[in-house]
C-alpha positions in Angstrom: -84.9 -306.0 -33.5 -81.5 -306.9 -35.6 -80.3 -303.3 -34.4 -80.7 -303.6 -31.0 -77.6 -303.8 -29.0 -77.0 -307.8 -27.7 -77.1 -306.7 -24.0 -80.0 -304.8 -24.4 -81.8 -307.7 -26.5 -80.9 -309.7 -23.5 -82.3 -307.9 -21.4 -85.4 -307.5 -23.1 -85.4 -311.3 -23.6 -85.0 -312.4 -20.4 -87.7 -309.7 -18.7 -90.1 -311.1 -21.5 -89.7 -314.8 -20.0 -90.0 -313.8 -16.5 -93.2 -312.0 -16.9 -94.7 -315.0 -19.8 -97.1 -317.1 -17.8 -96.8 -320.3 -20.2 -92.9 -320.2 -18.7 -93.7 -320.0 -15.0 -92.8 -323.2 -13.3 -96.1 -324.9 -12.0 -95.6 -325.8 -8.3 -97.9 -328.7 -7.8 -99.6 -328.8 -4.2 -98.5 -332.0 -2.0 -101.0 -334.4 -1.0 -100.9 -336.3 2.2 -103.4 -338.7 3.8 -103.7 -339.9 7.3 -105.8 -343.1 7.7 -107.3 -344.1 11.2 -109.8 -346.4 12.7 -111.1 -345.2 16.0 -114.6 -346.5 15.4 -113.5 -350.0 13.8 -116.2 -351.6 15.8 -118.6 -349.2 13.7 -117.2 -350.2 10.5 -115.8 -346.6 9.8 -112.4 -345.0 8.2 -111.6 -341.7 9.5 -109.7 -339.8 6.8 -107.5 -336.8 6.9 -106.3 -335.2 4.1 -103.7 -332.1 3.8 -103.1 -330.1 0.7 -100.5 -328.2 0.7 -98.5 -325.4 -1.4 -101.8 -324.3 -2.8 -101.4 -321.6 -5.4 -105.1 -321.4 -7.4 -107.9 -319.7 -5.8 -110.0 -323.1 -5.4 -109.8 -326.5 -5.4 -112.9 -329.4 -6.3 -112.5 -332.4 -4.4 -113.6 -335.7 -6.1 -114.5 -339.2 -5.3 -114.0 -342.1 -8.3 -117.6 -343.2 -8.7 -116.2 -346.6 -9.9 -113.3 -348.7 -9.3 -111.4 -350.0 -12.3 -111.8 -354.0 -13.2 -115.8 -353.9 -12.4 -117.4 -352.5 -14.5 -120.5 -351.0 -12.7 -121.4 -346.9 -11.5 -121.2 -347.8 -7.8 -121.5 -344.3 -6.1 -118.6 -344.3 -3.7 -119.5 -341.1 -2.3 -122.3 -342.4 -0.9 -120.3 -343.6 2.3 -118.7 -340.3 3.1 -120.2 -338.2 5.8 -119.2 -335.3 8.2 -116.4 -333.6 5.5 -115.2 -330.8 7.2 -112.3 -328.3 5.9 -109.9 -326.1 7.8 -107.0 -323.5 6.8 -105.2 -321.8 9.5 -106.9 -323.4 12.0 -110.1 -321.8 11.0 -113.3 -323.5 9.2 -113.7 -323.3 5.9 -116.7 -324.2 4.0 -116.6 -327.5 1.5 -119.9 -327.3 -0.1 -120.6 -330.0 -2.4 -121.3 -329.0 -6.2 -122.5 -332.7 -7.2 -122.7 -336.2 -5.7 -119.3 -336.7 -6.0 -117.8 -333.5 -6.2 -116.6 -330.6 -3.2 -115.8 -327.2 -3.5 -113.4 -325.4 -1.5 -112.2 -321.5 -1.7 -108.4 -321.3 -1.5 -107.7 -318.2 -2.0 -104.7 -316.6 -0.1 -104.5 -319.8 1.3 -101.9 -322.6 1.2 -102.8 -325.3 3.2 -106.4 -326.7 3.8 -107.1 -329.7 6.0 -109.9 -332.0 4.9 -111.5 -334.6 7.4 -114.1 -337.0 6.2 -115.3 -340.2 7.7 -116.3 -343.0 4.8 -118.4 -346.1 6.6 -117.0 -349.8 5.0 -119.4 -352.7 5.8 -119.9 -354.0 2.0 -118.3 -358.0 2.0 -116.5 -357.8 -1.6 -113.5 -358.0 -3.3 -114.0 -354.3 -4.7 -115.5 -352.6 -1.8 -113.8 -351.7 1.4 -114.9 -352.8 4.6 -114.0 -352.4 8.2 -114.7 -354.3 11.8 -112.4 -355.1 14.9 -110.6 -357.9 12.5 -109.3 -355.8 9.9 -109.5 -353.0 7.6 -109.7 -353.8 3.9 -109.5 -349.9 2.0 -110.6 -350.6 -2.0 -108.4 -346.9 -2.8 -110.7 -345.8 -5.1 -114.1 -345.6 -2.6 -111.5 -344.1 0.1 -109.5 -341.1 -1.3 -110.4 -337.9 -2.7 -108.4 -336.5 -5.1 -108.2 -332.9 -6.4 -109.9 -332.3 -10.0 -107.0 -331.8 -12.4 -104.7 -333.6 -10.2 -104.9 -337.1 -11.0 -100.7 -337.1 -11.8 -99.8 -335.8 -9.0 -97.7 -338.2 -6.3 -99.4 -338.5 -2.7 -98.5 -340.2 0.6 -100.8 -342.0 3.1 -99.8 -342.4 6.9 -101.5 -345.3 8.7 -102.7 -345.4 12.0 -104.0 -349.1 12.4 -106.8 -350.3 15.0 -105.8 -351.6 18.1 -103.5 -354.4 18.0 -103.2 -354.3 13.9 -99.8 -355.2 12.7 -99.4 -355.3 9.3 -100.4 -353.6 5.9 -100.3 -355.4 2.7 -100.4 -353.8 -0.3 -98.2 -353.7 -3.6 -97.7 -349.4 -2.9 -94.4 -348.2 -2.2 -93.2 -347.8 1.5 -91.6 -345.0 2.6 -88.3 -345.6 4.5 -89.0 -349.2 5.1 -92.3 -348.3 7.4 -94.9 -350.5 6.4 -97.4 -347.9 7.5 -96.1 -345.1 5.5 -97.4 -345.5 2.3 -96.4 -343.5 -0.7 -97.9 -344.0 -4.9 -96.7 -341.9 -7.7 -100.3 -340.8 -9.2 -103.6 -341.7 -8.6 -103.9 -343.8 -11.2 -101.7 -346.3 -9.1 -103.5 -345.0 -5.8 -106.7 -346.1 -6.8 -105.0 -349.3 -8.8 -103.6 -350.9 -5.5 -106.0 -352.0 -2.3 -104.8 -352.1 1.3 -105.2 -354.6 3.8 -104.4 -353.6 7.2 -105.0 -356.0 10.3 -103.2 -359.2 11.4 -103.4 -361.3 8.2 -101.0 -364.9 8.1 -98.2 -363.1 5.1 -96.1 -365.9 3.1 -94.1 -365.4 0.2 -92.3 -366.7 -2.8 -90.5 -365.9 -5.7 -91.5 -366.9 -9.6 -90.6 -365.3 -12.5 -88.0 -363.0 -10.8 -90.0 -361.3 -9.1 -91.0 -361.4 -5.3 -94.9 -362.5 -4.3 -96.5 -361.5 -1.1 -99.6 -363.5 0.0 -101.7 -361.9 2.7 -104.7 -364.6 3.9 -107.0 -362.8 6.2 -109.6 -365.6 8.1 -107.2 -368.2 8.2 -108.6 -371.5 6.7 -107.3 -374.8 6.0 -104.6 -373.5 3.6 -101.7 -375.2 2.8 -98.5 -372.6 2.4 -96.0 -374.8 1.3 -98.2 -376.7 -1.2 -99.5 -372.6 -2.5 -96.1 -371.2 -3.2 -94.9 -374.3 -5.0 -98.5 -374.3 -7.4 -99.0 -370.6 -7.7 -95.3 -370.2 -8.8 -95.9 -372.7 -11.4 -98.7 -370.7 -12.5 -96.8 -367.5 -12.4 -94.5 -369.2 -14.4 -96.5 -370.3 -17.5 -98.4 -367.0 -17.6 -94.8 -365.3 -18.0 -93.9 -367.4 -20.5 -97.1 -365.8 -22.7 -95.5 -362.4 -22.1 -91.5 -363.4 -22.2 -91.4 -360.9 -19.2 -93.0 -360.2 -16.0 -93.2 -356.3 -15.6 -93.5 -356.3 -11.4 -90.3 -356.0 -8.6 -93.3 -357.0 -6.7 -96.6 -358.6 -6.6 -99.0 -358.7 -3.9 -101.8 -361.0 -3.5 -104.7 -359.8 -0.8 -107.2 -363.2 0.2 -110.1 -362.9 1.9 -110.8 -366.1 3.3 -114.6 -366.1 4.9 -117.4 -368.9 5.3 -118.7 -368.1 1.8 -116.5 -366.8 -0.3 -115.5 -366.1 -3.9 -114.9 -363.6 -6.7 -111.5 -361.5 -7.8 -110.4 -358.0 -8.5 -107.0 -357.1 -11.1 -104.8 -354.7 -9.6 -101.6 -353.3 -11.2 -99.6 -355.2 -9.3 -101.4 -357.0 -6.4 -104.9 -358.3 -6.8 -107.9 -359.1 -4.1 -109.1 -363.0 -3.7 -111.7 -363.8 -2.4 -112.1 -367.6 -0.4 -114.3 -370.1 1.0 -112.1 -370.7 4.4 -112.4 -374.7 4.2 -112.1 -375.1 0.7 -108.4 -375.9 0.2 -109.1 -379.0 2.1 -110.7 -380.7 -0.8 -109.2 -381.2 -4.6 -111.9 -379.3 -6.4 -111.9 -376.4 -4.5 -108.4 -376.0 -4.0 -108.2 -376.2 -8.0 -111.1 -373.4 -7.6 -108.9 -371.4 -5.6 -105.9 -371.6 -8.1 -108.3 -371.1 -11.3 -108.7 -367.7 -9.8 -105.1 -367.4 -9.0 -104.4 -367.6 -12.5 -107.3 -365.6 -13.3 -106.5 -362.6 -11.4 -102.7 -362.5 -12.0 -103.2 -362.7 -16.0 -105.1 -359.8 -15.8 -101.7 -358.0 -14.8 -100.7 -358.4 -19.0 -104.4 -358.7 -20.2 -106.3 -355.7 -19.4 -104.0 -353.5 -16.9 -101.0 -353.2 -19.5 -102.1 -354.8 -22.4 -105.7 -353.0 -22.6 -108.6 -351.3 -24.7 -107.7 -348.2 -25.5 -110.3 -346.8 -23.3 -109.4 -348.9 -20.1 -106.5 -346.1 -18.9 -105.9 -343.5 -18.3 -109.6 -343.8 -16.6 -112.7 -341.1 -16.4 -113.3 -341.9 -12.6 -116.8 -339.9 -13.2 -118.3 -341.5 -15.5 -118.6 -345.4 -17.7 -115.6 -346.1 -20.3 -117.5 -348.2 -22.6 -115.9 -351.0 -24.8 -116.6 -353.7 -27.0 -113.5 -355.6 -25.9 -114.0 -356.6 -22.4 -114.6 -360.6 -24.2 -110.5 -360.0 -24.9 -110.0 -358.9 -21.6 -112.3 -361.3 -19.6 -113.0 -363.7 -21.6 -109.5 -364.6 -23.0 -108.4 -364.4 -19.2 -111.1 -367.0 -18.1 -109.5 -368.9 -21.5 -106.1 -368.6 -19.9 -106.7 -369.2 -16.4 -107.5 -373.2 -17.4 -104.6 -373.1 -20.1 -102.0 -371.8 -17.6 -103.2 -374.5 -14.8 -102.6 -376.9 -17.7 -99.5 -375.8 -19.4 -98.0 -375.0 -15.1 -98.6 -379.3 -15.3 -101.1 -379.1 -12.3 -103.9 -379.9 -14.4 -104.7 -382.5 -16.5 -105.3 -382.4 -20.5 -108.8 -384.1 -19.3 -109.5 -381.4 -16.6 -108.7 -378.6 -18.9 -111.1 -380.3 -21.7 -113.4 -380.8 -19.2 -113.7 -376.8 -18.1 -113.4 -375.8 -21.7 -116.7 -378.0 -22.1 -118.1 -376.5 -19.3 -117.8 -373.2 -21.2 -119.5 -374.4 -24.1 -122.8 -375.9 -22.0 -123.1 -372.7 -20.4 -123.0 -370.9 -23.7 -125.3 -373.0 -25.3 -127.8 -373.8 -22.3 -128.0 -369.9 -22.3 -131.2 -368.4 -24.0 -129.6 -364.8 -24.1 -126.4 -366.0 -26.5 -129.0 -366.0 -29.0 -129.9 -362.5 -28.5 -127.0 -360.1 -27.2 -124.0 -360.2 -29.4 -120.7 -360.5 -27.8 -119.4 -357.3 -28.4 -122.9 -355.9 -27.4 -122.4 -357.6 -24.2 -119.0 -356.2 -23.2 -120.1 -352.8 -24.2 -123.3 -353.1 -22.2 -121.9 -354.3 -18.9 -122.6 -351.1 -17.4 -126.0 -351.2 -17.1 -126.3 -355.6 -17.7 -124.1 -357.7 -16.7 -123.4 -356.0 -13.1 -127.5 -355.3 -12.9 -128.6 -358.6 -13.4 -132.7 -359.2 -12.8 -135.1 -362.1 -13.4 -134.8 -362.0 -17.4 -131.4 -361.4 -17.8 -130.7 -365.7 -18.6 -132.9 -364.6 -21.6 -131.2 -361.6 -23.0 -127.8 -361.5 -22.8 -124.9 -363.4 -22.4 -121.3 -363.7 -20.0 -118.4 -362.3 -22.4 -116.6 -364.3 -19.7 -117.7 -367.4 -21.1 -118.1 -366.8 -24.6 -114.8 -365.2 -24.7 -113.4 -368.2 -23.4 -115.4 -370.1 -25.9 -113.8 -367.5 -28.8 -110.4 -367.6 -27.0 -110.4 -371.7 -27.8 -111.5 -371.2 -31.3 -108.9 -368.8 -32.2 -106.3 -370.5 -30.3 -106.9 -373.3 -32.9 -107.3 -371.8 -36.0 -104.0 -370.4 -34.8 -102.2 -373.6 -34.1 -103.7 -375.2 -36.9 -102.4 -372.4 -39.5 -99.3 -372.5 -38.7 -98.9 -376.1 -38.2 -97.9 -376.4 -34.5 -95.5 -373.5 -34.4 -97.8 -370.6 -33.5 -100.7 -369.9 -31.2 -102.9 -367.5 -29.4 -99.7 -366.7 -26.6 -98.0 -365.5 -29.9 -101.1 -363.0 -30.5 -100.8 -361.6 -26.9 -97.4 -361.6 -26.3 -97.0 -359.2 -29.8 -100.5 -357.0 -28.9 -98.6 -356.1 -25.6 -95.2 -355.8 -26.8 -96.9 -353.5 -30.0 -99.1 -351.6 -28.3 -98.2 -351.3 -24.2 -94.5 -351.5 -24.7 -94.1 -350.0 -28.3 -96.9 -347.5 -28.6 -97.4 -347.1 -24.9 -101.2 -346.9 -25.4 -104.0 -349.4 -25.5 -105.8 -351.2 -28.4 -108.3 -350.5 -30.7 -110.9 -353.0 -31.5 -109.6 -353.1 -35.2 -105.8 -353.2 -34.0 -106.6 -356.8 -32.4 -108.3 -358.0 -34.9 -105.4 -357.6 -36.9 -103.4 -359.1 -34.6 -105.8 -362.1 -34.8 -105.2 -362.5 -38.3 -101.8 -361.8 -38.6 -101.0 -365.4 -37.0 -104.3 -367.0 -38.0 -102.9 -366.0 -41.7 -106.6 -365.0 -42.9 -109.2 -362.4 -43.1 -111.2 -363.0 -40.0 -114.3 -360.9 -41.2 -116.6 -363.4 -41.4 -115.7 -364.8 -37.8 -116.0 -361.5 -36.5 -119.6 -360.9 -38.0 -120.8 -364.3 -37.0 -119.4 -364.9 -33.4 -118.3 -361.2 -31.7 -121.0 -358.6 -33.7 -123.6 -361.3 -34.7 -125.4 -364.4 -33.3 -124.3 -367.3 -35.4 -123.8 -371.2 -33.7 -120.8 -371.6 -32.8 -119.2 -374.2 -35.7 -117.1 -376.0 -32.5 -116.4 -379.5 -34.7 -114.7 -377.5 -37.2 -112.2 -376.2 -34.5 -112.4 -379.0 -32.4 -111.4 -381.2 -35.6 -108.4 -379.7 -36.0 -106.6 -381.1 -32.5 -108.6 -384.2 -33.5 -111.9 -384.4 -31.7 -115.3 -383.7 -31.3 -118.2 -383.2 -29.3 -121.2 -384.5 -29.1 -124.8 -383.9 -27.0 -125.1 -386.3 -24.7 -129.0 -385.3 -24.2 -129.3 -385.4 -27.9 -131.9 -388.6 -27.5 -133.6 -387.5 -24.3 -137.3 -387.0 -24.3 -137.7 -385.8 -21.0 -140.7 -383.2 -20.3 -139.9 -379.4 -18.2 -142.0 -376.4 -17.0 -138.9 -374.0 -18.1 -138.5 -372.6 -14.9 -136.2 -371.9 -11.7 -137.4 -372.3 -8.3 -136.1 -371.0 -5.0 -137.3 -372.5 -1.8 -139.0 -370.2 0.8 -138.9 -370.1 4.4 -142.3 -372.1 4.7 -141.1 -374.8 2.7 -142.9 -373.9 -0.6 -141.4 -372.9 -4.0 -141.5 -369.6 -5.8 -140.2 -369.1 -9.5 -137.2 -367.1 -9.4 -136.9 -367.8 -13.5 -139.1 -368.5 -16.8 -136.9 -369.8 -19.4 -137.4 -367.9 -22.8 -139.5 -370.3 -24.7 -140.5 -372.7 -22.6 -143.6 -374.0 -21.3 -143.8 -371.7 -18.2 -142.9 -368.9 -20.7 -145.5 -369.8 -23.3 -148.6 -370.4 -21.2 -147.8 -367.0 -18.1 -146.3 -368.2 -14.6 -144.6 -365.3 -13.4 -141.2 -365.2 -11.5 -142.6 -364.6 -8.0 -145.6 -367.2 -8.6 -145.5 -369.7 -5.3 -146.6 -372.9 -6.8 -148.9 -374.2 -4.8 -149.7 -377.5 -6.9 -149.9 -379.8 -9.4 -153.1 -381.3 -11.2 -154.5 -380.3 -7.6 -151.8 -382.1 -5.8 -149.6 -380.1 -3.3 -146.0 -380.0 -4.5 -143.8 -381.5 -2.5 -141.0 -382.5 -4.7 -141.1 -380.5 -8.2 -139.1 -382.5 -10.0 -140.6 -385.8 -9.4 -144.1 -384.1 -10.2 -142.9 -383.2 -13.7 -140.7 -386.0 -14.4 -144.0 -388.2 -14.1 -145.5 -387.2 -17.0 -144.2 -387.0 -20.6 -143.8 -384.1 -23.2 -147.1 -383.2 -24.8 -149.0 -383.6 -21.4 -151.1 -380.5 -20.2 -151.1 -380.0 -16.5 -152.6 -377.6 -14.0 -150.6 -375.2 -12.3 -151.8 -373.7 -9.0 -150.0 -370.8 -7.6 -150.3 -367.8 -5.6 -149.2 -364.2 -7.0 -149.5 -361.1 -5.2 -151.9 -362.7 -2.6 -154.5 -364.2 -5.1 -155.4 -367.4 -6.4 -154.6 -368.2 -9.8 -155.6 -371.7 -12.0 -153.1 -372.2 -15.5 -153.3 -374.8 -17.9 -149.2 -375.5 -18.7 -148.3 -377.6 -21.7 -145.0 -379.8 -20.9 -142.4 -379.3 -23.2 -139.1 -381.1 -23.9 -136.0 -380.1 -21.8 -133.7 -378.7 -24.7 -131.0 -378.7 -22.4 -127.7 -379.7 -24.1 -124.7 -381.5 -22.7 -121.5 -381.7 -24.5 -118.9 -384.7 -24.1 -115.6 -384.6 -26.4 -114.3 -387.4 -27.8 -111.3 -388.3 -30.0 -111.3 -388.4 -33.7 -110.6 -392.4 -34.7 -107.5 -392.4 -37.2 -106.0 -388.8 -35.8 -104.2 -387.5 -38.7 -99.9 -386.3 -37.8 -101.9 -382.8 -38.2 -104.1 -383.3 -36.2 -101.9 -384.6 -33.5 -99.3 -381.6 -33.7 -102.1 -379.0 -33.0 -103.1 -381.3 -30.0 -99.8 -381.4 -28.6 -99.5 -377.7 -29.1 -102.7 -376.7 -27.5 -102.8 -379.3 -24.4 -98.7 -379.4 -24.4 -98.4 -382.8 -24.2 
């Protein structure tokens, strides 16, 4: 080659590139959505989606078969009927290679035009639904996206219902057009609901950034009282972090008769409400607990994150053993921030944390499913809950708040007041989201852990996250100077171990057999109707139990499956615990220091 002339090598050089396929600029396809609701009333979204600039000979259309944040195979694709595709104004066919999966031939073609309708009549905060009122589209049980595709930008054009004037949602607009809808990937597609209807919009700023509130239902609300408290809250959560990584923030409330539960989003989340319950203290403090919840989760779990949370298999389960970090510390932090934003007492914080620890401990499964075991099982456990489930496993929710507390002060107490769990999480997510750009593995945490706790945490992880040790909570407690004690330690009195649920025609059925108790031990089914008691109908259950003492043998009527059955039930004491925390007498300057540290007093 060294004695070719330089033109000619030149030449040769630049034919060689032209004709190199691994040089050829990749033109990507352009992806647009139109969104419609001409059958509203039917609970229906009418989809159109238009590919564009097609180069390959075939495309496979997918839907996600789960959304991120719930943690459950929900089958989206179930709700899509009548997909039809078109090129040139011709039919093409779309046949589908697996539940969630289309095929479409491309070939010589640059433009197909796909039309599905996907029905929305599921009440939740992670599935979309549709009437005359609104239109509430969870992204990822709405849009197809093309296999291999899932960086690719897209816009969606609204066409809203009727007399529908607004769209919330934390997606980009395009030229100022609220309906016009644009996201950079699908990863933030399927990352950011839409609400479209004539929802009551207020907002605020906190933290420098601007927050949208979008209340659909209406309800007893109070706006000015809302901005003030949820900007406090937005506040101390920042303060974790040192920064708040939104322009904007959007948060999308649901306000029904019944409501409740929350979704994380990237940057906007979905509430969901009782409509009256801002009119009392303790649901209004509900509602803001899951204010706090929801918008931690926008550090703890969509940036800050196990390594497998992102970018996401929308086919199939991404298993971890972390989800008690990223639920569980959240629930952990969603009381802490209401108490360090000063709209919650030291007293009402102790008093949730408690709460926490009686559901732990008045839980037969904590004795069975480790904690790490139950995060890495919520596939298939804790979103299919069935009649035994109290007895085998456990909420990483709760326990990780439990294990959030604990490690918050062995923190404090380590390091004397100066140091605590914010100092693990805001140097996880400035390590690992903002440094590495990646997520967390479960031995990269634990070393966080003990990099503040100054110890090898070994032996807590063995006992409390991948074993089933007792919690040791007077040994933590101690340190902030108090302790807890059962305040059913000296109670005697006698249980069946059961749950009932009251039926239409006034009798009782067992909806739950505690493991080990006396329903357990001696065979009444969940399902049983109890029909009495030592031959006496059962009118009130509790009183019938409560008038006889532990040791005392009964006789249990009940009817299963349409038959008659006699059993001989041996009372047992209610083991039921009940924790109360109290002050240490004599609290030690230590002692103090951690407590002012941990409750900011």
């Amino acid at each position: 080659m060294k004695n070719l002339k330089p033109i000619a090598l030149a030449y040769l050089i630049l034919l060689f590139m032209k004709i190199t396929p691994a040089s050829a600029a990749v033109v990507s396809p352009k992806i647009a959505y139109k969104v419609s609701f001409p059958e509203a009333q039917a609970h229906y979204v009418d989809v159109e989606m238009t590919l564009s600039g097609l180069k390959q000979a075939s495309i496979e259309l997918k839907m996600p078969v789960w959304t991120p944040g719930s943690y459950l195979v929900r089958e989206f694709a179930k709700n899509i009927e009548s997909l039809t595709a078109t090129a040139n104004g011709k039919d093409v066919a779309a046949p589908k290679l697996n539940k969630n999966t289309w095929h479409i031939n491309t070939a010589g073609v640059s433009t197909v035009v796909v039309k599905y309708k996907v029905y929305a009549f599921e009440v939740s905060v992670r599935t979309s639904f549709v009437d005359v009122s609104h239109g509430f589209l969870s992204t990822t049980g709405v849009f197809l996206y093309p296999k291999g595709m899932l960086n690719e930008p897209s816009t969606i054009k609204i066409t809203p219902y009727k007399d529908w004037t607004t769209v919330s949602t934390s997606l980009e607009k395009i030229g100022g057009d609220q309906f016009t809808l644009t996201a950079p990937n699908f990863d933030i597609l399927f990352d950011s609901p839409i609400e479209v209807g004539t929802q009551d919009v207020f907002g605020f700023d906190a933290a420098g950034v601007k927050y949208e509130v979008a209340m659909y239902g209406g309800g007893n609300y109070d706006k000015e009282r809302l901005k003030k408290d949820m900007a406090k809250i937005i506040e101390a959560e920042t303060a974790v972090f040192g920064e708040n990584p939104n322009k904007h923030y959007t948060f999308i409330v649901h306000n029904r008769q019944r409501g409740g539960g929350g979704l994380e989003h990237l940057s906007s989340t979905v509430l969901g409400a009782g409509r009256e319950q801002y009119g009392n203290e303790s649901g209004y403090m509900g509602f803001l607990g899951l204010v706090a919840h929801e918008h931690f989760h926008l550090w703890n779990v969509k940036r800050l994150r196990p390594i497998v949370l992102g970018p996401f298999d929308y086919d199939n389960e991404n298993y971890t053993t972390n989800l008690w970090i990223a639920e569980g510390f959240t629930a952990y932090y969603q009381n802490l921030a209401r108490r360090h934003a000063d709209i919650y007492s030291a007293d009402a914080f102790l008093e949730d944390a408690l709460g926490d620890i009686n559901t732990v401990e008045n839980q037969p499964g904590t004795k069975v499913q480790p904690l790490a075991e139950a995060s890495f099982d919520a596939w298939i456990k804790a979103y299919r809950p069935n009649e035994n489930s109290y007895n085998t496993g456990i909420s990483y929710y709760d326990k990780g708040a439990v294990v959030g507390m604990l490690l918050d002060l062995e923190i404090i107490n380590a390091t004397n007041g100066k140091k605590s769990l914010d100092d693990v999480m805001k140097y996880m997510y400035d390590t690992y989201y903002k440094g590495k750009k990646r997520g967390y593995t479960d031995a990269e945490f634990k070393a966080g852990f003990e990099k503040f706790a100054r110890k090898n945490l070994d032996d807590f992880y063995a006992k409390y996250i991948n074993g089933l040790a007792a919690f040791d909570y007077n040994k933590y407690l101690a340190y902030a100077g108090y302790k807890i004690t059962d305040q059913l330690a000296d109670s005697n009195s006698p249980t069946l171990g059961i749950g009932t649920s009251n039926q239409a025609n006034g009798k009782k059925t067992i909806s739950m057999v505690l493991r080990g108790g006396a329903g357990w031990i001696d065979g009444l089914n969940v399902g049983d109707e109890i029909v009495s008691i030592d031959g006496a109908p059962v009118t009130d259950l509790a009183a019938a139990i409560a008038a006889h003492k532990v040791g005392d043998k009964i006789t249990v009527a009940v009817n299963r499956d349409g038959k008659p059955y006699t059993l001989p039930v041996t009372l047992l004491r209610n083991n039921r615990v009940q924790y109360k925390a109290e002050e240490l007498p004599n609290p030690t300057a230590q002692q103090l220091a951690v407590r002012k540290k941990w409750l900011k007093l």
